[in-house]
N, C-alpha and C positions, 0 to 999 in steps of 0.2 A: 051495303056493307062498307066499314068505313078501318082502315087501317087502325092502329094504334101506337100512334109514335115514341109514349113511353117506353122506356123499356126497366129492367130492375137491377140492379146491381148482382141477385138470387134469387131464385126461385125455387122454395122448397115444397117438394111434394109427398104427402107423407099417405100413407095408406090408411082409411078406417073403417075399409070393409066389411060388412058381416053378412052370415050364410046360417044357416042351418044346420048342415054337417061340414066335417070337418074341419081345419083349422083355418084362420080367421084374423085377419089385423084385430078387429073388433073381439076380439077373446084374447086381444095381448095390449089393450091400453092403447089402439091407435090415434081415438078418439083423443081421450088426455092427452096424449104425445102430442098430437096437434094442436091442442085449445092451447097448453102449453106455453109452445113455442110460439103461436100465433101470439098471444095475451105477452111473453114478452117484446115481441118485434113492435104491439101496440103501443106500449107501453113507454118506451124509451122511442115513441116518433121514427120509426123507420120502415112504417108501409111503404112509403114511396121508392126505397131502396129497396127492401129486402120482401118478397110476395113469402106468402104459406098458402098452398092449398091443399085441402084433404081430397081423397080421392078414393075410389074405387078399387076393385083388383090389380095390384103393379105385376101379377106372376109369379112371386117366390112367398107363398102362404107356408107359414110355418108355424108353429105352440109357443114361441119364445120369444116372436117380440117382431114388431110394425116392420113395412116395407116403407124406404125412404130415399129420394131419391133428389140430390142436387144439379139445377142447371144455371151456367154455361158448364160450368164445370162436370157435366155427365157422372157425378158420381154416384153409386147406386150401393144403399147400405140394407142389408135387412138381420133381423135380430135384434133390432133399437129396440132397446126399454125405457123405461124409466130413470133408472142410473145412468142415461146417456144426453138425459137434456139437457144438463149442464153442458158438456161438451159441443151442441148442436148449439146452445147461448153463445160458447165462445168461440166458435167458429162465427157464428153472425156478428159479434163485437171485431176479432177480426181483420174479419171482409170488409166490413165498414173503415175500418180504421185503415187499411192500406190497398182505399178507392183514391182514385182522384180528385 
């Protein structure tokens, strides 16, 4: 096992889970919401600052929209749609912008 001395400016994790029954990232566009966000962080060359990873169950499954969650920053959103990507773009412009 070998450390990773990298580290990110952000690391966003967004839920795109999906089940069988009941409610589901995956039955509210987590997927998209990820590819997304992901396709612009690629885009504009900021892998190295800013990670996206999709993920699994986060705990708060709901009909209305993905679980997402920001770190250093511990922030924890869920209800993110579609009409919130923009917002999640300008959050990552930003961050970047008043890094060191």
């Amino acid at each position: 096992m070998h450390p990773i001395s990298s580290r990110p400016l952000k690391h966003i994790l967004i839920c795109v889970n999906d089940r069988e029954k009941g409610d589901c990232c995956a039955n509210v566009h987590g997927q998209e919401i990820y590819q997304e966000v992901k396709d612009f962080v690629k885009g504009n060359d900021l892998s190295s600052k800013i990670w996206v990873t999709r993920t699994r169950c986060l705990g708060f499954c709901n009909n209305i929209g993905t679980v997402m969650v920001i770190y250093p920053d511990e922030l924890w959103f869920k209800h993110v749609t579609k009409n919130d990507v923009q917002k999640i773009k300008d959050f990552i412009v930003d961050a970047v912008k008043s890094s060191p």
